[in-house]
N, C-alpha and C positions, 0 to 999 in steps of 0.2 A: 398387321402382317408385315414382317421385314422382307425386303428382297432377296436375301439367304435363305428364305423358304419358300421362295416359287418353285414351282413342279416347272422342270424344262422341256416337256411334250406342250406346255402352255405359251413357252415364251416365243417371239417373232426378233428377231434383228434387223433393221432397218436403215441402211446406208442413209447419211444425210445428204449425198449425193444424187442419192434415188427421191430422198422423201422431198427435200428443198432446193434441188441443183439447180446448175443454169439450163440446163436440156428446155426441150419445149415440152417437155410432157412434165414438167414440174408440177405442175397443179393438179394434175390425175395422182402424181403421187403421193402428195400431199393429202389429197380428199382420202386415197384409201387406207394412209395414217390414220387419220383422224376418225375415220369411217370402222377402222376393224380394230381401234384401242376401244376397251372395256373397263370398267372400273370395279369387276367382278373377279373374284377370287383366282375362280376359274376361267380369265379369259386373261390373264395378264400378261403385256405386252413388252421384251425387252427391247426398251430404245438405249442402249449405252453409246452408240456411236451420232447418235443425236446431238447437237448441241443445248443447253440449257433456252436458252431463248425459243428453238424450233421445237420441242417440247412443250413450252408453256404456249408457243403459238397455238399447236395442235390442241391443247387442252382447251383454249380459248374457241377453238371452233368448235366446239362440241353443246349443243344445245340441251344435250342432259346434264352436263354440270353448269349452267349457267344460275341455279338458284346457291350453287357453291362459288363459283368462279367465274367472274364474266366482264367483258368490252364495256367500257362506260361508251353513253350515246354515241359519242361524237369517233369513236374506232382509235383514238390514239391515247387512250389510258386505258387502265383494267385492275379489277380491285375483287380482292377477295372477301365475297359476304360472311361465309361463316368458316372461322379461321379451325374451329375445330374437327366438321365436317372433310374440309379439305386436306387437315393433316391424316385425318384415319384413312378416309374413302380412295384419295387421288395422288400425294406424293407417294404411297405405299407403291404404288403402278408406274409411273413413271420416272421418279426420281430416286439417288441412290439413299440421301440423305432422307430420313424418317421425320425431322422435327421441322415446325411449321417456322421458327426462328433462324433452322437451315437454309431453309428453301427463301428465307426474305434475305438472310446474308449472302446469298449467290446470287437473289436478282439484284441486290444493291451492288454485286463485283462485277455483274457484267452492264451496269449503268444505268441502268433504273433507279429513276427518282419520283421518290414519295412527294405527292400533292400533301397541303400540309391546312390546306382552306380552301373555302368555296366548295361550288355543288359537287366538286371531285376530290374531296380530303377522303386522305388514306388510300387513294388509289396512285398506282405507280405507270412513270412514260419514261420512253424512251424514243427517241428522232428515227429510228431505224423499227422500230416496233409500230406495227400499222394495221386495222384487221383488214384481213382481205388481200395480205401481201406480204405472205409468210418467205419469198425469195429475196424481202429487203433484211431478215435475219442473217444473211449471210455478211453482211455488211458492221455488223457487231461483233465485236471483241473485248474479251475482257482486258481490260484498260490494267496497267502497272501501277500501283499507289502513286508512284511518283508522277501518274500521265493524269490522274481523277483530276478532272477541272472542280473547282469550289463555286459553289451555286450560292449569289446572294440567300440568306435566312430568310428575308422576306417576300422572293422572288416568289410568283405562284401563276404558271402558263395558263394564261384564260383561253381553253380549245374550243370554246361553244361560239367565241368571235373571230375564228377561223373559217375559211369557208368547207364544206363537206367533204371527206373523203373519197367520193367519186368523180369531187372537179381537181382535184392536187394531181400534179402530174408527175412521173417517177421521175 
């Protein structure tokens, strides 16, 4: 299903202000994103004033797409298990772009890099991308060609000799 044919008695617009601001209620707003998006036909959610990243954050939090989409261990990578599940079920809902090639060329424009070896190949991080702290997206931007830092070919972040995500401090 394209986005050109959602029913608009179906769709929610969503300030990324309200969903991921700096307010102290950020996190209530975030949860009832993530709490009242569907992956149902009829329950689909219009995020356009979302950012890309706060989008895939929210997707991330959702523990019925996790056999689709999901946080490797350690919360600072996230890898997509089954790329064709994901393209029918979940970019239809929240993203504009329909093809699962789309959705990897926007997360590589806003700086996400692919793991390429080790227990996290094929899953993609980003320093601003964290679970559990969907307000550090605000902190990303899509970077100009001429700003893309070049990442050694062999270079591959070992996150599992990091300490855990609950002791790193903002």
């Amino acid at each position: 299903m394209s986005n050109s044919t959602l029913n608009d008695a179906n769709l929610k617009t969503v300030d990324l202000n309200d969903a991921v601001g700096a307010s102290s209620g950020q996190d209530s707003k975030f949860n009832e994103l993530v709490e009242s998006t569907s992956c149902t036909a009829s329950e689909n959610i219009h995020v356009k004033s979302l950012s890309f990243p706060a989008k895939l954050h929210a997707i991330l939090e959702r523990s019925d797409l996790s056999d689709i989409i999901s946080w490797m261990p350690h919360g600072r990578a996230w890898r997509v298990h089954k790329p064709k599940a994901f393209e029918s079920k979940v970019i239809p809902v929240f993203f504009v772009q329909c093809k699962y090639s789309s959705f990897i060329r926007q997360a590589n424009g806003w700086g996400f890099r692919r793991i390429t070896k080790g227990p996290d190949c094929n899953a993609y991080y980003n320093e601003f991308f964290l679970r559990g702290r969907p307000q550090q997206c605000q902190n990303m931007r899509r970077p100009a060609k001429s700003m893309k830092r070049p990442i050694h070919p062999t270079f591959t972040p070992d996150f599992y000799a990091l300490p855990p995500l609950d002791t790193v401090t903002n």
